[in-house]
Structure formats: C-alpha cells, structure tokens
C-alpha positions in Angstrom: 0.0 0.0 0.0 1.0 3.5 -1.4 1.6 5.7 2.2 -0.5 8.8 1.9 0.6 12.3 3.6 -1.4 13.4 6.4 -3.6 16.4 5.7 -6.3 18.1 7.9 -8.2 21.1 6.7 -10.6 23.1 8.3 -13.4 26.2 6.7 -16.1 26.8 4.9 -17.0 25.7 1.3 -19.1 26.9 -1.3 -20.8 25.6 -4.4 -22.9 26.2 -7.2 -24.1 23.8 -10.3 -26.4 23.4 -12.7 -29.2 21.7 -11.4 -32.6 23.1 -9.6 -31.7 24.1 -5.8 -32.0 21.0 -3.8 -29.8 19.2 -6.4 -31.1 15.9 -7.2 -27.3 14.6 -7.3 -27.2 14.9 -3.4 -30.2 12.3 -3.0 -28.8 9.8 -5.8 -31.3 11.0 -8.8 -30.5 12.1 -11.9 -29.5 15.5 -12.4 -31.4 17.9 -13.5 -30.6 18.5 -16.6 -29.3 15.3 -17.8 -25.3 16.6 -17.2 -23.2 18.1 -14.0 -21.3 21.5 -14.1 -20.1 23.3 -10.7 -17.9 25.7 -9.5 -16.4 24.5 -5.9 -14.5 27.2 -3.6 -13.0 26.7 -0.6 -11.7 29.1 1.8 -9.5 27.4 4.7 -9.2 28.7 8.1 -6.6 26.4 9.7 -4.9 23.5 7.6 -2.1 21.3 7.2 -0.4 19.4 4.7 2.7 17.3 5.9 4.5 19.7 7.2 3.1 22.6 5.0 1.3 25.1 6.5 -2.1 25.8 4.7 -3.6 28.3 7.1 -5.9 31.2 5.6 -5.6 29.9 2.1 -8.5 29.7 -0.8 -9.1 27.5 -3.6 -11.5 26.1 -5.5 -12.5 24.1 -8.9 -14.1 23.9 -11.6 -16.1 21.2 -12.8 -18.3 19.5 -15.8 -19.3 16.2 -16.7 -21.5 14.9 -19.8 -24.0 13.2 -17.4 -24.0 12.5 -14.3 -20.9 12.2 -12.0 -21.0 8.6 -11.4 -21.0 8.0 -15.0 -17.7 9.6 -15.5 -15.9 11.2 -18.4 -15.6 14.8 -16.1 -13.2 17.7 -17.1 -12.0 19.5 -14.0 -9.8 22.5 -13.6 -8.1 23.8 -9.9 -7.6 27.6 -9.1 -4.9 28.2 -6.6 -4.5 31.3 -4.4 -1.7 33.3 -5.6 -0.7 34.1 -2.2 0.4 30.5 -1.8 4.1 29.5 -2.3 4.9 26.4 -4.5 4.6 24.1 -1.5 1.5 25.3 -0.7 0.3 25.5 -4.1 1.5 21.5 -4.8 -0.3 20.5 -1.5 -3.7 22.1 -2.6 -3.5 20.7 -5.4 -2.8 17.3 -4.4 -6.0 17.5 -2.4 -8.2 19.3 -5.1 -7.0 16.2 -7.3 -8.3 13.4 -4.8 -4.4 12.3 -3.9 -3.2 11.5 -0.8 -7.4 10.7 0.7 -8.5 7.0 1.4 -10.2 5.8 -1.7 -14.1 7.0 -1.7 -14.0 8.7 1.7 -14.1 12.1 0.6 -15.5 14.3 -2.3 -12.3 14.9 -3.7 -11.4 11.5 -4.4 -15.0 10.4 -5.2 -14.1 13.3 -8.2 -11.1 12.0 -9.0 -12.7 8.7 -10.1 -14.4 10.3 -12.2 -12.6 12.7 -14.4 -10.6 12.0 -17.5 -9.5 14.8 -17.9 -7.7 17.2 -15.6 -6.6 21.0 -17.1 -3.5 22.9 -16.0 -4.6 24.1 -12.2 -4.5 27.8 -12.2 -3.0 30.7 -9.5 -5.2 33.4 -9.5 -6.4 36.0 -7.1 -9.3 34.4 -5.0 -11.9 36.5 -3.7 -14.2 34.9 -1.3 -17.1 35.8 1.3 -19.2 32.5 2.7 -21.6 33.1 5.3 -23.3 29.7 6.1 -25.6 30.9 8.9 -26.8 33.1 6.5 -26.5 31.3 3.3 -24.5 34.2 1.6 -21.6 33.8 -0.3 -19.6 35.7 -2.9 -16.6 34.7 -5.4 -14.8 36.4 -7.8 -11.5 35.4 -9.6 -10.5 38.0 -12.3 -10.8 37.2 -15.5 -12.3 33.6 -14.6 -15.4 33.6 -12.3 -18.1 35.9 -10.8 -20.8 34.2 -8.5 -22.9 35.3 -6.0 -25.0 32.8 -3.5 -28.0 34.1 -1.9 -31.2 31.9 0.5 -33.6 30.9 -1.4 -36.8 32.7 -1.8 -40.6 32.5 -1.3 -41.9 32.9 -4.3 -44.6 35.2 -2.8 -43.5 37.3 -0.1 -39.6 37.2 -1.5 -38.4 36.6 1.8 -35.7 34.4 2.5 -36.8 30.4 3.2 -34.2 28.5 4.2 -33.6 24.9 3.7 -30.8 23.0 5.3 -29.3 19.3 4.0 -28.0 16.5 7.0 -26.2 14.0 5.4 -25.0 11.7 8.7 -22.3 9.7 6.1 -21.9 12.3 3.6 -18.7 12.4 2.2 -18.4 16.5 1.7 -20.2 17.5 4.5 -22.7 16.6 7.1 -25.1 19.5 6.8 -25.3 22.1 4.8 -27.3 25.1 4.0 -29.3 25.3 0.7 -29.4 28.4 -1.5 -29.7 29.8 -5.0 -26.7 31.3 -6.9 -26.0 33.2 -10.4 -22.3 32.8 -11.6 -20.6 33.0 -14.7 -17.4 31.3 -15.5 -15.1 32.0 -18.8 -12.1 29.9 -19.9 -11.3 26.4 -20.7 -14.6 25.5 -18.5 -17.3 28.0 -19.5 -20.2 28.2 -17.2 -23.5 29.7 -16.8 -26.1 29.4 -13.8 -29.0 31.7 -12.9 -30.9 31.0 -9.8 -29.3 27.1 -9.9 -28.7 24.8 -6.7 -26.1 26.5 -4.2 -24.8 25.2 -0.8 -22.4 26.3 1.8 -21.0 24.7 4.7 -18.7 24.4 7.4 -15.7 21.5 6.4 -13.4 19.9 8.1 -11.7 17.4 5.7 -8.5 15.0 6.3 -6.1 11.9 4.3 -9.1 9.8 6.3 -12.6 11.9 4.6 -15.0 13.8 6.5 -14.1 14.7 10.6 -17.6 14.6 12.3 
C-alpha cells in the first residue's frame, strides 16, 4: 500500500451547479438537466499538509461532466491562491485532485474517479465571502469567475426560506445550507447558472474523509 501524507483542513465551502436548488445529485437521482457542471471554492481557516502550513488559504474548482458524476468522463480544472508558495500550491492541489485521501472517503477522491480529464490548475487572485448561517456567499477570480450565493426565496412574499441538508455519512459534508446562486465562469470550463442549486457549509476534511 501506497503511504499517503497526512492532511487536515478546516473552513467553509461553497458551491454552485447546474441543477434546480436542492440538487437531485445529493439524493442519488439524476441530475437535473441530464449533465453536472459546478464551481467548488473553498476558503480554509486552519490546515495542514505534511508539514506545509495551509492556514488562511483559498481554492477552489471547476467542474463538468457529460452526465452525471457517477458515469464519468468529467473535465475538472483547480484555481490556486496566488498568495500560496509552490509548496502550498503543490499540496492544494494534491488535495483538489483526490491524492493523498483513502479511496471513496471524501469528495475529492469520489471526483477524481471520475474525471478524464484534468486542465492545467491555475494561480489566481481568489476572492471569497461564505456566510453559512446566513446562506450568503460571494466569489470572484478576475478574468475567470463571478458568483454570488444568496437563501432561497418565497416565491410570494420574497423573503428568505431557508432549507438546510444533513447527510449523517456524507462524504463532503454533514449539513449544509441550501441556496440559490448566479455565476458565470469563462475559460477552458465556461459556465452559466441563474438561480441554480447552491450550498455552503462548514468543512473539516483529512487523508481519512470527512471529521464529524
């Protein structure tokens, strides 16, 4: 057996895809619209990697497969915070790639399985605001993406309606808050989602899958 570095990382995540908030994916039904495409952003509040520091660094990817995830064939692109150094950077994206994680015991690796083909990770500036209690989140890379992440509204009054997601052996997350989000995304991965499935939550990710 291949030994894998320890890694521990702790924050908040946010994502946006294509498919009607709630996201059929999350309760193993097709998606939506008969493919997947998300954009994936992480900001970390404490994390390690080895012996490489990861503390108050962001990241994030971006994602699209044909159908749905399980059927495979996914294209997948990393964005790295240019504030990171080359260790940093290489650590990130090992994780963002689904190294170094026991087989199937966390999203990234459950990705990995996935994707046939991986772009050229880039190092951009990463701009990012997640408020889970809230379910508010912003994220803008220049030149690459623009999304904003808002609750979800009642269709009559237009006030927020929140909707929350507990998955007791999830392996990204445990619970989550549901939203809505608009983002564009230009490049290699072009994407487009107005009012689409959102959700943010509180991570805390190791070599091992989700902490709880």
């Amino acid at each position: 057996m291949i030994a894998l570095t320890e890694w521990t990382m702790k924050g908040t995540e946010v994502v946006n895809c294509n498919c009607n908030c709630g996201c059929p994916c999350q309760f193993s039904q097709p998606p939506t619209h008969g493919r997947c495409e998300a954009l994936h952003f992480v900001q970390i509040e404490t994390g390690v990697y080895g012996d490489v520091s990861l503390d108050g660094l962001r990241w994030g990817v971006l994602l699209r497969w044909p159908g749905a995830i399980h059927e495979g064939g996914g294209t997948m692109q990393a964005i790295v915070d240019e504030r990171a150094n080359a260790r940093q950077r290489a650590a990130i994206e090992s994780v963002a790639h689904g190294r170094d994680t026991e087989p199937g015991k966390l999203v990234w690796s459950v990705f990995a399985s996935t994707i046939s083909n991986v772009l050229p990770t880039l190092v951009k500036s990463i701009a990012l605001d997640i408020d889970v209690a809230k379910g508010l989140a912003s994220v803008h890379v220049p030149g690459v993406v623009d999304g904003a992440i808002e609750p979800i509204r009642n269709q009559v009054t237009g006030a927020p309606s929140r909707s929350r997601l507990v998955l007791p052996k999830g392996f990204e997350f445990t619970e989550a808050e549901i939203a809505s989000g608009t983002s564009s995304v230009t490049g290699a991965i072009a994407l487009e989602f107005t009012s689409t499935h959102a959700h943010l939550a509180t991570i805390h990710w190791s070599t091992h899958g989700v902490v709880r």
